[in-house]
C-alpha positions as CSV (number, residue, x, y, z in Angstrom):
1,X,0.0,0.0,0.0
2,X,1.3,3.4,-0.5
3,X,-0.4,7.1,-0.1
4,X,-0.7,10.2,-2.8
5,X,-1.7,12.9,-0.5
6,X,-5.2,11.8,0.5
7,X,-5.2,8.8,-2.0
8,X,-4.8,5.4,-0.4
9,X,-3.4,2.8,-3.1
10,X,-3.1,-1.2,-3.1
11,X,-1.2,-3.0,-5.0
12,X,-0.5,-6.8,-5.4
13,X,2.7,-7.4,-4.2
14,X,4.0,-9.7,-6.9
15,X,2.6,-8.1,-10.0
16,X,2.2,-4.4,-8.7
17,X,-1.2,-4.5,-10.4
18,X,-3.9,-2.2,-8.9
19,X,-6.5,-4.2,-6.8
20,X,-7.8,-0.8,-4.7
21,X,-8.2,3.1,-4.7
22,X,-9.6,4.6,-1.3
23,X,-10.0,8.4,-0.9
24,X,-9.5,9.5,2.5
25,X,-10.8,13.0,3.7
26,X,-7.7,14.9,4.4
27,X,-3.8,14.3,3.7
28,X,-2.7,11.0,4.7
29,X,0.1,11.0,7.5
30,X,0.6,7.5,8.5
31,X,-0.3,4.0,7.1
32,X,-0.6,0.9,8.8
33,X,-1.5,-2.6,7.7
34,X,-3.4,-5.1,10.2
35,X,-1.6,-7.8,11.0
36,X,-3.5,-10.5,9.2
37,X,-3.4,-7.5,6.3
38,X,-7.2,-7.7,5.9
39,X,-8.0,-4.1,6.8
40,X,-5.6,-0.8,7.0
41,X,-5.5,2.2,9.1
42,X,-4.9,5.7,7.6
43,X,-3.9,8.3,10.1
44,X,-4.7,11.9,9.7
45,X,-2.8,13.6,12.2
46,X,-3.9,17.5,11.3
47,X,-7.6,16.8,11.3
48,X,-7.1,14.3,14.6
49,X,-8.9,11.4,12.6
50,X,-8.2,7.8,12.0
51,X,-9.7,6.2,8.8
52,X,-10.1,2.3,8.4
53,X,-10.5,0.3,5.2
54,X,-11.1,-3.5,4.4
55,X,-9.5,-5.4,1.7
56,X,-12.3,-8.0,2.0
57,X,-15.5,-5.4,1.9
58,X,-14.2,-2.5,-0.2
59,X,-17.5,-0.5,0.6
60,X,-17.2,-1.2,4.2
61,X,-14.8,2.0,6.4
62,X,-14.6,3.4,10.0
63,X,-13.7,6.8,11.1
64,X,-12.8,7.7,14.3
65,X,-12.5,10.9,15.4
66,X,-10.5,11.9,18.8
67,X,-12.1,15.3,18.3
68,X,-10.5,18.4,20.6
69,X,-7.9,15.8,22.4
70,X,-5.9,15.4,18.8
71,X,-3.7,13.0,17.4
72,X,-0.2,12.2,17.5
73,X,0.1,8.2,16.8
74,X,-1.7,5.3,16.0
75,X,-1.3,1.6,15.6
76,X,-2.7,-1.5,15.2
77,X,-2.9,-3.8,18.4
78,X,-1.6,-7.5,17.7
79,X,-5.1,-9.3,16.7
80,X,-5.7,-6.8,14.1
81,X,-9.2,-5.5,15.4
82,X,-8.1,-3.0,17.9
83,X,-6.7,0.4,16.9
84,X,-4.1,2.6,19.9
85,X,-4.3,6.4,19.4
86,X,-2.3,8.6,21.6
87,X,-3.4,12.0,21.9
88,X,-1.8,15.5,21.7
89,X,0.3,16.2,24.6
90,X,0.5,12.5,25.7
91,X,-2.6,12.7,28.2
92,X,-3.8,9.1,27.1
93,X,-3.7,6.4,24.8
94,X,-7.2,5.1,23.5
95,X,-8.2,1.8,22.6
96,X,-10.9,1.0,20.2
97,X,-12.3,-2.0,19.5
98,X,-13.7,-2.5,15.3
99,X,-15.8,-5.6,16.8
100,X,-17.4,-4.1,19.6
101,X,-17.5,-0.7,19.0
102,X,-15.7,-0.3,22.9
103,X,-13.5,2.3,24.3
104,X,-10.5,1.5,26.7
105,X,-8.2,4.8,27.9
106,X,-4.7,4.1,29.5
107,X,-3.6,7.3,31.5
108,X,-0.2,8.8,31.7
109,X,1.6,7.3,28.5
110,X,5.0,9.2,28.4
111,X,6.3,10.8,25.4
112,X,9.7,9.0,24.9
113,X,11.7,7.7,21.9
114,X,9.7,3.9,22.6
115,X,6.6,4.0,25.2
116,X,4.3,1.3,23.7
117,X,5.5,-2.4,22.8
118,X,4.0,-6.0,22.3
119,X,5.4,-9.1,22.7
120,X,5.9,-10.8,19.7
121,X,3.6,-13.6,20.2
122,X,0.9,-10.6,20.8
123,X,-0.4,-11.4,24.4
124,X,1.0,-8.2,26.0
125,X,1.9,-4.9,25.9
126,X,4.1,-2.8,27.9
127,X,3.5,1.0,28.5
128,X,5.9,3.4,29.9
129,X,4.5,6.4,31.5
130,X,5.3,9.1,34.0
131,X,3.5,10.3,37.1
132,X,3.9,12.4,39.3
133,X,8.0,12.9,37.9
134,X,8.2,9.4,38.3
135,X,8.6,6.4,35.8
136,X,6.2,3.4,35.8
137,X,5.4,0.7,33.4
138,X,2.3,-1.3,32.8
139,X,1.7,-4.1,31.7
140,X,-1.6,-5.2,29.9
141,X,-3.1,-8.5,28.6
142,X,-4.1,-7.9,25.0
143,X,-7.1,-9.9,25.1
144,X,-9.2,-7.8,27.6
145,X,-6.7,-4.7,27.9
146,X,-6.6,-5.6,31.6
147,X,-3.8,-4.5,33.9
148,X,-1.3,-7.2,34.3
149,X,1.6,-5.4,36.6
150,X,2.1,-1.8,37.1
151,X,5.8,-0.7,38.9
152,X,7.9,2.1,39.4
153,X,11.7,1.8,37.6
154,X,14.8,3.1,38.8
155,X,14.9,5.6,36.1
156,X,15.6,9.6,36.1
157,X,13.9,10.3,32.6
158,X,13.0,6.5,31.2
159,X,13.6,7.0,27.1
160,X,12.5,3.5,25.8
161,X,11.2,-0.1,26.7
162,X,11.7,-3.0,24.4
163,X,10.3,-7.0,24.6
164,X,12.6,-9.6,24.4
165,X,11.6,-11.6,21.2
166,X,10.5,-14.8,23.4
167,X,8.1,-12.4,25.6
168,X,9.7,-13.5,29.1
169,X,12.3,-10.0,29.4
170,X,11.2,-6.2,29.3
171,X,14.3,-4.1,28.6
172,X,14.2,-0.5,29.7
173,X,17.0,2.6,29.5
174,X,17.1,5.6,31.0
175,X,18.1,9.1,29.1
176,X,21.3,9.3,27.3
177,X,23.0,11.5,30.5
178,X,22.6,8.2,32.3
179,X,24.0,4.9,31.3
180,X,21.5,2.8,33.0
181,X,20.0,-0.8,30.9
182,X,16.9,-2.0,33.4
183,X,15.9,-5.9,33.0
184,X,12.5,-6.9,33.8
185,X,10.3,-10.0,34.3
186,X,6.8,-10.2,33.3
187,X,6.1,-9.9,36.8
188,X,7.8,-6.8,36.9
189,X,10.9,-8.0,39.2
190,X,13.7,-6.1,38.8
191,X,15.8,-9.0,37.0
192,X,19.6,-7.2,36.3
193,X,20.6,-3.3,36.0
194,X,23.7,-3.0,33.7
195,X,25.9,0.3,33.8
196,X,28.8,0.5,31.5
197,X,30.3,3.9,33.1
198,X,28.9,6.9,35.1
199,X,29.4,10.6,33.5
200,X,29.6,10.6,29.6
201,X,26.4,10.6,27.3
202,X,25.1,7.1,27.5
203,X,22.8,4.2,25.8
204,X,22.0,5.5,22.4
205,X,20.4,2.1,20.5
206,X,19.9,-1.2,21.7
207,X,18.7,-4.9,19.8
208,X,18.2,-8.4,21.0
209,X,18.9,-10.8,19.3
210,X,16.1,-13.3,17.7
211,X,17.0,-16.3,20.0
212,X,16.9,-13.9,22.7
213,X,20.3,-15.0,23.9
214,X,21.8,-11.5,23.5
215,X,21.3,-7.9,24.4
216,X,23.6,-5.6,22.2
217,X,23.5,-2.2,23.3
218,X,25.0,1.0,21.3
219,X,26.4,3.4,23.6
220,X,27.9,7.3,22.9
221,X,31.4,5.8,23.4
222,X,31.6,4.2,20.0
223,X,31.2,1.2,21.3
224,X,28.5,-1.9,21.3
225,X,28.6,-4.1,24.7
226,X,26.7,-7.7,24.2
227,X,25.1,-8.8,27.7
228,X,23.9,-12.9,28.3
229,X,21.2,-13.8,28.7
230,X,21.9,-16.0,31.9
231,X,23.5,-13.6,34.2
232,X,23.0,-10.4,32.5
233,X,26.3,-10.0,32.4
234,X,28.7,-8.3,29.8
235,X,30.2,-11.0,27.8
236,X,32.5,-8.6,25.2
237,X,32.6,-5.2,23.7
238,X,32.9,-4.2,19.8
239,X,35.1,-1.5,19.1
240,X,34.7,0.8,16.1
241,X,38.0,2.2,15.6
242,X,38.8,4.5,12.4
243,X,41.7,2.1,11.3
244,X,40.7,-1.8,10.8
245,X,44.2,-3.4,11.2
246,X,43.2,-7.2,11.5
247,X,44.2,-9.2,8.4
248,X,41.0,-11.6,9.6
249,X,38.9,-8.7,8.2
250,X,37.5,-8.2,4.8
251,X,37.4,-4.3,4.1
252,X,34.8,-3.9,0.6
253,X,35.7,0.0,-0.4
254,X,32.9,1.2,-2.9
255,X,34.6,3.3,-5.8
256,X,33.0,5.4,-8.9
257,X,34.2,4.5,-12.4
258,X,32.9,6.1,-15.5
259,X,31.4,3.9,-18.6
260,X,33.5,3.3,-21.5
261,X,31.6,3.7,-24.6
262,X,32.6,2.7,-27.9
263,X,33.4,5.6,-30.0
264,X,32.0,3.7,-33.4
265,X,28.7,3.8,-31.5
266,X,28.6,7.6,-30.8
267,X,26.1,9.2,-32.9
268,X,24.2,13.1,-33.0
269,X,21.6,13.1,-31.4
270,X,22.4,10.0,-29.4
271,X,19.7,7.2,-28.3
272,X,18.4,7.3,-25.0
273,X,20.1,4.5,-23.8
274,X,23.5,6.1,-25.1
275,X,22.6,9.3,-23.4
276,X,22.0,7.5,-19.9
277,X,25.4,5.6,-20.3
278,X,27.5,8.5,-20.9
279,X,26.1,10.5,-18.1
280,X,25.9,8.1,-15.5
281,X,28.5,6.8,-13.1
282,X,29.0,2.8,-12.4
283,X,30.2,1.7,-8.7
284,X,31.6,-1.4,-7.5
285,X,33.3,-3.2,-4.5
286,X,37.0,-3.3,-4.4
287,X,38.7,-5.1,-1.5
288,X,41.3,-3.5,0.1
289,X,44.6,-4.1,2.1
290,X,44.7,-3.9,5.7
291,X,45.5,-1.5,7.3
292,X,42.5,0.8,6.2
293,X,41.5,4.2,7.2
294,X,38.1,5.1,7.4
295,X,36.7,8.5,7.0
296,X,36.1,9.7,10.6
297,X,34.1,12.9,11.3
298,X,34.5,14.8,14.8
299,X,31.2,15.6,16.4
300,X,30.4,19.1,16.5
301,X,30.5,19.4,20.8
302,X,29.0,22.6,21.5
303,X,25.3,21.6,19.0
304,X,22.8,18.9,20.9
305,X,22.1,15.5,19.3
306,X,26.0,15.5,18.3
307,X,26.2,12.6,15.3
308,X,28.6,10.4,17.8
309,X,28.4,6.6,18.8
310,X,26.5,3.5,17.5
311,X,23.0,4.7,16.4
312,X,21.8,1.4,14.2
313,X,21.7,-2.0,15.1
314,X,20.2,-5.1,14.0
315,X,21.0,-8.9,14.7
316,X,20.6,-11.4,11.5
317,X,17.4,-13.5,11.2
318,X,19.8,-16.8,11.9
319,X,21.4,-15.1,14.7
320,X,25.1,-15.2,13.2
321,X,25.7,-11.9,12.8
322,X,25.0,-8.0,13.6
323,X,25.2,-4.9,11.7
324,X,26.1,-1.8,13.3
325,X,27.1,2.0,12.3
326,X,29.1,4.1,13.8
327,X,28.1,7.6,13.4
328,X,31.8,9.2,14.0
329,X,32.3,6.8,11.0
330,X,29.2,7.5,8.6
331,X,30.3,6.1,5.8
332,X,31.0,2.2,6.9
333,X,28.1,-1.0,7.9
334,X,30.3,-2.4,10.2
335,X,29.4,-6.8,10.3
336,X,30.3,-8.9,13.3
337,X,30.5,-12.9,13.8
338,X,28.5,-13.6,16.8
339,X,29.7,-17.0,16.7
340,X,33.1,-15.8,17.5
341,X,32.4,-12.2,18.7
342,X,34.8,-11.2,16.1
343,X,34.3,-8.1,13.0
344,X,34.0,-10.2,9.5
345,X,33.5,-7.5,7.5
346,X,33.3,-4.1,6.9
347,X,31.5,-1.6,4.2
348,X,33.3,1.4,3.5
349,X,30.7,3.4,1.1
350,X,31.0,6.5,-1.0
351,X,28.0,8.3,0.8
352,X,26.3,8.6,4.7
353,X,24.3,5.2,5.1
354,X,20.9,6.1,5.7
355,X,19.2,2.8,6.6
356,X,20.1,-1.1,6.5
357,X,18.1,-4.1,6.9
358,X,18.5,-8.1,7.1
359,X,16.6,-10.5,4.8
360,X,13.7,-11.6,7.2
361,X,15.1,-15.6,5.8
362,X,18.7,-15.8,5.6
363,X,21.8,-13.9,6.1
364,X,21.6,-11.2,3.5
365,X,22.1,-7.3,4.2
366,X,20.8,-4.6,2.4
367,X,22.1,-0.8,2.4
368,X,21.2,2.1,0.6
369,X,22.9,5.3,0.8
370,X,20.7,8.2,-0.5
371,X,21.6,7.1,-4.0
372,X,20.0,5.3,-6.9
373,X,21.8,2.6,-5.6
374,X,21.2,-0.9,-3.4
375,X,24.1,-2.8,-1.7
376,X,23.6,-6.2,-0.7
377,X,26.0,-8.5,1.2
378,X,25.7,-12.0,2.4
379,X,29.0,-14.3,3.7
380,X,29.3,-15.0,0.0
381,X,30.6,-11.7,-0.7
382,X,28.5,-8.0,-1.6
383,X,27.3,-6.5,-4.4
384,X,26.3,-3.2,-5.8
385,X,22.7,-2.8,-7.5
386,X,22.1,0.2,-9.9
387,X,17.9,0.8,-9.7
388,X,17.3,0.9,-13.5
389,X,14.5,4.1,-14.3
390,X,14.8,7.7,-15.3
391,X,15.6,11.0,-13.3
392,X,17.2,10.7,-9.8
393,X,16.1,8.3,-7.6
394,X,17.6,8.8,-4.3
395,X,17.3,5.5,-1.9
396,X,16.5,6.7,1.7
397,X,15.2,3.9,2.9
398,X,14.4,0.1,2.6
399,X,11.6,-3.1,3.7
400,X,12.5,-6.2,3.0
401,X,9.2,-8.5,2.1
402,X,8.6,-11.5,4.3
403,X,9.1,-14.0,2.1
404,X,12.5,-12.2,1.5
405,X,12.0,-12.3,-2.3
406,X,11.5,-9.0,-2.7
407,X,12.0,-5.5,-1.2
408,X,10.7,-2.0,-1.3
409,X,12.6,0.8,-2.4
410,X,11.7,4.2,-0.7
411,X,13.1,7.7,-2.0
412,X,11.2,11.3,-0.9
413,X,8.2,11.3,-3.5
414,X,8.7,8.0,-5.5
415,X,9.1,4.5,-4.3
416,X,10.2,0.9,-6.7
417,X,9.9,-2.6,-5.5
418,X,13.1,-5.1,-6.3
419,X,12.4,-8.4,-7.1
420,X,15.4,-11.2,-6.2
421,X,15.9,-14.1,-7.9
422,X,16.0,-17.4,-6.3
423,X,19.1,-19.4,-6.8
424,X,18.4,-22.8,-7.7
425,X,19.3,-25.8,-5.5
């Protein structure tokens, strides 16, 4: 599905062809399928409205309208029938049911980077929210919306909560001045606190891992720490230094070339084709030498936000390996062996990485730049994809299908999809 100002369009995934057209009454914001993709949530944050369309009953919708309270987000819950609207200035979060035309309200969400999770199997959901200049978390059951646990956390301004993948652990952190990691039963027992240092800017990203084995948090220091999950307990720390020296570690540098064209060919005008060849620059993966210097920028100190530490993470589907970026370093997908806790690889691009994601099926990472074009890697080696079409198509950002077969290209006003080929077995 995709949105043209206040045009909702779906598409079949495999042959793009049009299957609906909904018109929604003001600018769509925010799209959302269900998570049995039978019906799809339009939010209009100006007007403060949520619209809701079935795939099944085209001439069936629902609006609903939070009225003078506003609207600031809205998602699906994990069965696909309830919708979560958080108002303006945080006051609540609403729950409304499509089957039963209820209304639940959960006080005091807190406006932080991650407030509102679910497990991953749907049965819960964990809220962070802040009385009385205190943190809490609650926990609800998804099937009723009934309160489960509700606790204080040992946190000055909580930023975020995430669910381990299996459900059983609650991760929470506290604001970047203070280098606190919070673990959490269901039950809301405190289970580990992990501190890494005291004064300097602190957690900036975490991940778990899918076999939810491992905790890798991104810190301001440059540097990832992996905690156990049997004692909570650091087990190593990735450094991301500007000048890879191991000879165990495969440096791909990308490099511009420009197409050689046959002179006999050259003709006034020239074709299309000729025109897009002479005008366009090639790339490609060259593997360098160790030692190799990256391109390191020093944060500007006295500006908030300053672009330092590991922002991006993301474990592999398999659990082999994790992707990280160093923003002192913007140019370079850094690729570690969890097996061994080692670094395998690392890709040093031409231009800031703007996003990366893994194939939801097997070890295979994709990387776009801002530019027309897609890297992939998987252990067999990388490779660099040139998105074929006309004008400039600037890659900002990337989904990868489920089945892994395909992926969505995103740029600012246009978006492709990128079909893989299957290798034969």
């Amino acid at each position: 599905a995709s949105c043209v100002q206040h045009r909702l369009v779906v598409r079949d995934a495999s042959s793009l062809q049009l299957l609906q057209l909904y018109t929604c009454l003001d600018q769509i914001q925010y799209i959302e399928w269900s998570s049995d993709s039978l019906f799809i949530l339009c939010a209009l944050y100006k007007r403060g409205i949520v619209q809701v369309w079935s795939l099944e009953q085209p001439a069936w919708h629902c609006r609903i309208d939070e009225g003078s309270a506003g609207l600031v987000a809205s998602c699906w819950s994990p069965d696909g029938r309830h919708i979560l609207n958080t108002t303006e200035f945080h006051l609540r979060i609403t729950v409304w049911s499509l089957c039963t035309k209820s209304v639940s309200y959960i006080k005091y969400p807190k406006a932080c980077q991650q407030g509102v999770v679910f497990t991953k199997d749907g049965r819960y959901m964990a809220v962070a929210e802040r009385r009385d200049c205190k943190d809490f978390i609650s926990i609800f059951v998804c099937s009723n919306w009934q309160l489960l646990r509700h606790f204080d956390t040992e946190t000055q301004d909580l930023s975020g909560i995430e669910w381990a993948p299996n459900g059983c652990v609650l991760a929470a952190w506290d604001t970047c001045l203070e280098y606190k990691v919070l673990l959490y039963s269901l039950d809301g027992r405190l289970l580990s606190s992990f501190r890494a240092y005291e004064w300097p800017l602190g957690v900036k990203s975490i991940a778990w891992s899918p076999s939810s084995q491992f905790l890798a948090i991104g810190s301001f220091d440059e540097k990832v720490r992996i905690l156990n999950h049997v004692t909570w307990k650091k087990i190593t720390e990735l450094d991301h230094p500007a000048t890879i020296a191991s000879k165990k570690t495969i440096v791909y540098k990308e490099v511009e070339k420009s197409p050689t064209v046959d002179t006999e060919r050259l003709s006034f005008p020239p074709t299309r084709e000729l025109a897009s060849s002479l005008f366009s620059t090639q790339s490609k993966y060259d593997i360098c030498q160790v030692p190799v210097s990256l391109q390191y920028v020093k944060p500007v100190a006295d500006r908030a936000n300053p672009k330092v530490g590991v922002g991006m993470l993301a474990f592999s589907a398999d659990n082999c390996f994790l992707a990280t970026k160093n923003d002192n370093i913007p140019n370079a997908v850094w690729i570690w062996d969890i097996r061994r806790l080692k670094l395998s690889v690392v890709l040093e691009q031409l231009c800031t990485i703007q996003c990366f994601q893994w194939d939801p099926c097997q070890p295979r990472l994709a990387v776009c730049t801002g530019t027309s074009r897609v890297y992939l890697w998987s252990p067999a080696g990388c490779v660099v994809v040139q998105v074929p079409g006309e004008g400039d198509f600037q890659i900002v950002s990337l989904s990868w299908h489920s089945s892994g077969d395909s992926m969505v290209l995103l740029s600012k006003d246009h978006f492709c999809v990128c079909y893989l080929e299957r290798e034969e077995v």
